[in-house]
N, C-alpha and C positions, 0 to 999 in steps of 0.2 A: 395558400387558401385564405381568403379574407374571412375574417371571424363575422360574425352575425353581432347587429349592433348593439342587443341586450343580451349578449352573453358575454361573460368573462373570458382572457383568453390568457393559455400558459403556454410557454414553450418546448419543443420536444425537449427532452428529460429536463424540464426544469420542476419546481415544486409549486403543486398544484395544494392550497392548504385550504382545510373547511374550519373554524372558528364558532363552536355553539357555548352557549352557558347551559351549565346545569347543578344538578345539588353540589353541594359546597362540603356537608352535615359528613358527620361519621369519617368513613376510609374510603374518599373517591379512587384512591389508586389502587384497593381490592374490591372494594362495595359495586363499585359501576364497568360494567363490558360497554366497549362501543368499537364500531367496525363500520367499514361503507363496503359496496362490490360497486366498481367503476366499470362502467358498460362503454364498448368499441368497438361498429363494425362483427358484430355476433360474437364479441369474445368478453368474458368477464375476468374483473382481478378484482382478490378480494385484500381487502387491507385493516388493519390492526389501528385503529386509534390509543390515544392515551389522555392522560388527567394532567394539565398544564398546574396546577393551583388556582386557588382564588374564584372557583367555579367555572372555569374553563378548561373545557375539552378540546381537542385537536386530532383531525385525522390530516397526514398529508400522504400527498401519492406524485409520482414520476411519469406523466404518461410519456409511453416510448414511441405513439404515431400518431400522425396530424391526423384532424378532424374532429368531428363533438365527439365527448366527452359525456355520457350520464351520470347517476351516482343514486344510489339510497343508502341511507344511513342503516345501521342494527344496533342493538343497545337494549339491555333490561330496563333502562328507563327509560319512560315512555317520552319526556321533557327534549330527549338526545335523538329514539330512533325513529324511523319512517321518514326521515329528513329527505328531500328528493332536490337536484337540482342540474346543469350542466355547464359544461367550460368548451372551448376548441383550445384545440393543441394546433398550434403554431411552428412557424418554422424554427430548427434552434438556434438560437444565441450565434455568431458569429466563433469561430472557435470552440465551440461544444461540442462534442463527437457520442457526446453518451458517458456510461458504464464501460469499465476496462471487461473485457470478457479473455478466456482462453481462444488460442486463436491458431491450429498447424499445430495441435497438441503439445507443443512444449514451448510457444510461445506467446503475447498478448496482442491482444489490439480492442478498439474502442469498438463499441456500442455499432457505428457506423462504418466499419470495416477499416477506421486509419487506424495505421500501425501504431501501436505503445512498448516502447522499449524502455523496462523501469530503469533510473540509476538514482538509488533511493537513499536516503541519508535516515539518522535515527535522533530526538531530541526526548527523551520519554518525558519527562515530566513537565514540558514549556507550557503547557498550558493552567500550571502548576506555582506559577513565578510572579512577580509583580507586575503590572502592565507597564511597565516600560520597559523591561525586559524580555516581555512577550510582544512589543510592536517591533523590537530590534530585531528578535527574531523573524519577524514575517517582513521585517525590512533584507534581512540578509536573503532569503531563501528568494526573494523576489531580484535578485542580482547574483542567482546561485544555478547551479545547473542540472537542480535536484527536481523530479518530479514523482515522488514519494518519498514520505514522510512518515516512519513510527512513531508513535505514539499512545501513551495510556492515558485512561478515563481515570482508575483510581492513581495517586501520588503515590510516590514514591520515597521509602527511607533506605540509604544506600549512603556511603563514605562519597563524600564532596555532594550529597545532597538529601541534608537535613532539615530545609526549613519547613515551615508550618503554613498549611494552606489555607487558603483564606474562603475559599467552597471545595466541598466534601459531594459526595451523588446524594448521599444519604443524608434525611434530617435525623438529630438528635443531639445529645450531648456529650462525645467524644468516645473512647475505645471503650468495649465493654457497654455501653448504654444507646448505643443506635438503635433506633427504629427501622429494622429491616421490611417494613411494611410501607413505609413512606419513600418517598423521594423525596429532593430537594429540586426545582424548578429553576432555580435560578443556577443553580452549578451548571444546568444543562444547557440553558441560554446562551451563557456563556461559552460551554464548547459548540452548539451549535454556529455561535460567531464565529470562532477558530476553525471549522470546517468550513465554510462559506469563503472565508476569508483565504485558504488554502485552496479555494476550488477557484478564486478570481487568477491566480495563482499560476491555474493548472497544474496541482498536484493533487493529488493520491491520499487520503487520508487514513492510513493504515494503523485503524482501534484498535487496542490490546486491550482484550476484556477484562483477564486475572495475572498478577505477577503474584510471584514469592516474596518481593524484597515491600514488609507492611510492617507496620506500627500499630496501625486503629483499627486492626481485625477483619479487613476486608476480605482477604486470601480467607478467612476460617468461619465465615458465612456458613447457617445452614443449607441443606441442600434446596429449600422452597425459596429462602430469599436469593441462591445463584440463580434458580433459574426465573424467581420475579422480576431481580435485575434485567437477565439477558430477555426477557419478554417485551419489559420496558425500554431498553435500550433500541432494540431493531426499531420498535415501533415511531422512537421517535425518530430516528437516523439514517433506516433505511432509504426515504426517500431523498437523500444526498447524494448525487450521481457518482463522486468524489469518493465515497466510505469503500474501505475494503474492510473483512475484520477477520482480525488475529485472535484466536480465543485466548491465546496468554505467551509472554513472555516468559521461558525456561519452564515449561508447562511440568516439568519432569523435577524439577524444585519444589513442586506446592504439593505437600505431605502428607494434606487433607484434602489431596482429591486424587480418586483413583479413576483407573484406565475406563471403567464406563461410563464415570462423572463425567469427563472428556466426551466419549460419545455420544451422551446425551444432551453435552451443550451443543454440540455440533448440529444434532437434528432440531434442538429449540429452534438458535440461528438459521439455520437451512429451511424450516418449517415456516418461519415468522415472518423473512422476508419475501416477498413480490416480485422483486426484482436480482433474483441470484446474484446478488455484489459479490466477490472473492473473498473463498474461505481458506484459512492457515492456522498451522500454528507453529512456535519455533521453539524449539528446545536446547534443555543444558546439555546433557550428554545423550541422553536415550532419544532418537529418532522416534515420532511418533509413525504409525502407519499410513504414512500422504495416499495410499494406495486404497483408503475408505473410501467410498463413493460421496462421499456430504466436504471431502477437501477437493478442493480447485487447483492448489500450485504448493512446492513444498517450500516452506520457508526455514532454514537450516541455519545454525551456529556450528561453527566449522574455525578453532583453534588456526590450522595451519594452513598455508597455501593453498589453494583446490589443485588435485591430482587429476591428471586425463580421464584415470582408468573410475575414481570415483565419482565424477559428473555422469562417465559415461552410465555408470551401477546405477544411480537414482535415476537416470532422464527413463533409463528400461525398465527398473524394478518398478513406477511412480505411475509413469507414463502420463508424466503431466510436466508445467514448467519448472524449473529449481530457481530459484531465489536465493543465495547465500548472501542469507541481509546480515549476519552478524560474522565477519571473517578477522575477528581485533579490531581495533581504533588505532588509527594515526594520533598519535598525542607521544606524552613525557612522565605519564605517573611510574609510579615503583610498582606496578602490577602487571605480569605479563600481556595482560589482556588489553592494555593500555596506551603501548607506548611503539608502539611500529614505527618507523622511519615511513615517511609521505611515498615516497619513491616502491618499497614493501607494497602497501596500499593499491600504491595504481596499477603493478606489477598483478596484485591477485584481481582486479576487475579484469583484466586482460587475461587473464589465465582464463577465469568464466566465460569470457566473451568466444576465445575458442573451445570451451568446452558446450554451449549451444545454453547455459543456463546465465543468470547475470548476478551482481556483484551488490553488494551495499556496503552504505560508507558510515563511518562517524568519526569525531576527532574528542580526544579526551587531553587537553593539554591546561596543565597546571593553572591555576588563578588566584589572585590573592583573598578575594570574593569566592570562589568556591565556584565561576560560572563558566559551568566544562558544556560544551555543545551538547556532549553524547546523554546529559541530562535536562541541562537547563536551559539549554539553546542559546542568544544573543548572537553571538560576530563569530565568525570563523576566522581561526587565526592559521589553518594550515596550509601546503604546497599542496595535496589532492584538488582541491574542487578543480581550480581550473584544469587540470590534466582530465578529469573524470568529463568536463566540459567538452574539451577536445574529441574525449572518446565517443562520449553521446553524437557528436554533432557526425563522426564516420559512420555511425550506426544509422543516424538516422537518415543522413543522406542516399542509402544502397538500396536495394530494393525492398519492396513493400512483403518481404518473408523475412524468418530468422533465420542466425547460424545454426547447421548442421556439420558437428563434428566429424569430421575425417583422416584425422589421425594427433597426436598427442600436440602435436605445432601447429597444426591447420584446421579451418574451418570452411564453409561455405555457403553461399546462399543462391542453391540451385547450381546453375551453370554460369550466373551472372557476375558473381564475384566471390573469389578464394582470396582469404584472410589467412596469414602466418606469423606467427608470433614464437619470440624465439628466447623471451625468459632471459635466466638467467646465463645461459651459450650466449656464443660469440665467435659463429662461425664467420669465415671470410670468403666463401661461397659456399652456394646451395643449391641440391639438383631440384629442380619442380616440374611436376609433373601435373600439367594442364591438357586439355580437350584439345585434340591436335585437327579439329574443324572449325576454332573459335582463337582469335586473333584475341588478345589482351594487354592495355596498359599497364605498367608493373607502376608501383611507389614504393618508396622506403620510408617508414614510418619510423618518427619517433616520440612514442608516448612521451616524453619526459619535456623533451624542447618545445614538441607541441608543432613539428614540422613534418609537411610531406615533401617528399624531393620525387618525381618522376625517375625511371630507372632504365624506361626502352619500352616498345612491343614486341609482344612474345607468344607464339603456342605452340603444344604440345608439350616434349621435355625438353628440358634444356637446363644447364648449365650456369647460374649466373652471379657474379661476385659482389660481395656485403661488405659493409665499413668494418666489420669484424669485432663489435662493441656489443656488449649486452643491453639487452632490453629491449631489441629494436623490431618492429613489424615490417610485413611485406604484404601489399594488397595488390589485387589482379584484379583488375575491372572489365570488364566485355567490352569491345568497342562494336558499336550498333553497325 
């Protein structure tokens, strides 16, 4: 649709922003409400502005379908509302599909119905590092095969990363003396670059709202500035087609917040945004209940292996997608949590893969600088990515549904393609038992070399023998 020559024009889910001045005087980030309702074709959506500093205001919004766009502003100050104007939404971006949404109940896809298969990497505090630091980082991930990304808003103090950050969300002067009524404008700038910068990308920007692991009292906020923060945060963020948001990292760590502070950020979040971006949260030990109606997909810390019989418990107790974004790190530290062999690693995304939920990575390997990925991001030094590369590129090439588990080795996708994966065995044949009206490619996969070798055609059951080595997969593909 060609836009009209005096009106502004934004792209499907791109950021559509409004820019007013208004009072400067007092507390603009508690003193002034401002909001717009963007009109569509008889449908309205209403949206949450916020106070940039310096007497400017900000509302930004996502529209999800072409054509004009209207808009009135609201606001107690009269300077801000009755603002009226309109935009066309435009075709998207070349490579834009939207918001990841739930998609076949236990698995994702975009906005525009193409499939999203996460294999996500974890850097918590990069946006927390020096900027050359932080470009190496978005230099590696742009040569990475990663398309999500954790991450937290506040910093992080944790063994191998202790330095001192140079923007805080919050204005003030250090622990114990913030101004939980203020923001800082510029911290946000700044991560809104890093989201941006991630969404050229094509990843995921998956915000962790609260950790455990603090210094400057963040984690022990009272309960009006948690939720001024999370008010503030959707508003500015949400319309990032790229945000998912995590409400905390090891939610079940942080001592001063109990199980309905949890539910009640969850409906802040859920309530504030527009555009239902995905909601999670990941825990230390206690599972939180993915099965509330305000969570989207569960996002789990899982010490050991994933078990068949345990994907199978979450994908039905949840009935949503599992994410096992924390399953250890690939690295070399003295800490159990730390130090997995690469090989380990790819072994448990593949265990996910067949269990119909998916895997996340990080690597934690020694530095003399102290610059371990799984915090501070820069270069990746381990054997995972590219195997995790390999895996993504089978996943994405099959058809446009996920795997559905069928038994503790196998998975499927429909009728169209059966996945086997055989761990740490190392049988030297194996009986399979396929659709005996459907003729099938066989390969023999191996994660680790990063080879497919053809194997024959084959349906029904049958009989058929393996190199007899651990780790190796078997894919069936339907021949048309």
């Amino acid at each position: 649709m060609t836009p009209q020559p005096s009106m502004p024009s934004t792209p499907r889910w791109g950021l559509f922003q409004l820019e007013l001045r208004g009072p400067a005087g007092g507390n603009p980030f508690v003193g002034v409400t401002l909001g717009a309702r963007f009109e569509h074709d008889g449908r309205t959506v209403q949206v949450q502005g916020f106070y940039d500093g310096d007497g400017i205001y900000r509302v930004r919004f996502m529209p999800d379908a072409p054509g004009p766009w209207r808009y009135v502003t609201e606001s107690n100050c009269p300077d801000l509302g009755g603002r009226t104007g309109a935009f066309q939404c435009t075709a998207p971006e070349p490579g834009h599909h939207g918001p990841v949404r739930v998609a076949d109940t236990f698995h994702f896809a975009y906005a525009d119905g193409t499939p999203y298969t996460p294999v996500g990497t974890t850097a918590y505090a990069w946006i927390h590092q020096d900027e050359d630091l932080q470009r190496e980082t978005l230099a590696t991930l742009a040569g990475g095969p990663f398309n999500k990304l954790r991450m937290l808003l506040f910093p992080k103090d944790y063994t191998y990363c202790r330095n001192e950050p140079r923007l805080f969300p919050l204005e003030g002067r250090g622990p114990g003396a913030w101004d939980y009524a203020r923001f800082n404008p510029a911290f946000f700038r700044h991560l809104e670059g890093r989201i941006e910068a991630l969404g050229r990308l094509g990843i995921e920007a998956d915000l962790i709202l609260f950790h455990p692991y603090d210094r400057w009292g963040f984690s022990s906020m009272p309960a009006e500035a948690d939720d001024r923060y999370l008010r503030y945060v959707v508003a500015r963020l949400a319309a990032y087609r790229n945000v998912w948001w995590s409400l905390a990292n090891e939610y079940d760590f942080l001592k001063t917040k109990t199980p309905a502070d949890w539910d009640r950020f969850f409906q802040i979040v859920q309530q504030g945004d527009p555009y239902a971006h995905l909601r999670s949260i990941h825990n230390g030990v206690t599972h939180y209940d993915h099965a509330k109606p305000w969570v989207t997909h569960a996002s789990i810390q899982h010490g050991d292996a994933p078990r068949p019989q345990e994907l199978a418990h979450w994908r039905e107790a949840y009935r949503k997608p599992v994410v096992i974004d924390e399953n250890r790190y690939e690295g070399n530290l003295p800490y159990e949590w730390g130090c997995l062999p690469a090989r380990e690693l790819v072994h448990r995304f593949w265990l996910a893969t067949v269990g119909g939920a998916y895997g996340g990575h990080s690597e934690t390997y020694l530095h003399p600088q102290d610059r371990l990925w799984w915090c501070k991001g820069g270069v990746l030094r381990g054997e995972s990515p590219p195997r995790l590369a390999f895996l993504r590129k089978i996943l994405e090439e099959g058809p446009p549904v996920g795997f559905s588990p069928v038994s503790p080795y196998s998975a499927r996708q429909r009728d169209d393609v059966y996945l086997y994966y055989f761990g740490n065995s190392q049988p030297a044949e194996w009986d399979f038992v396929l659709p005996e009206a459907i003729t099938y490619n066989l390969q023999i996969i191996d994660p680790w070399a990063m080879t497919l070798s053809p194997a024959g055609t084959f349906r029904g059951t049958f009989r058929m023998l393996l190199p007899g080595k651990p780790y190796l997969a078997v894919r069936a593909i339907r021949v048309e």
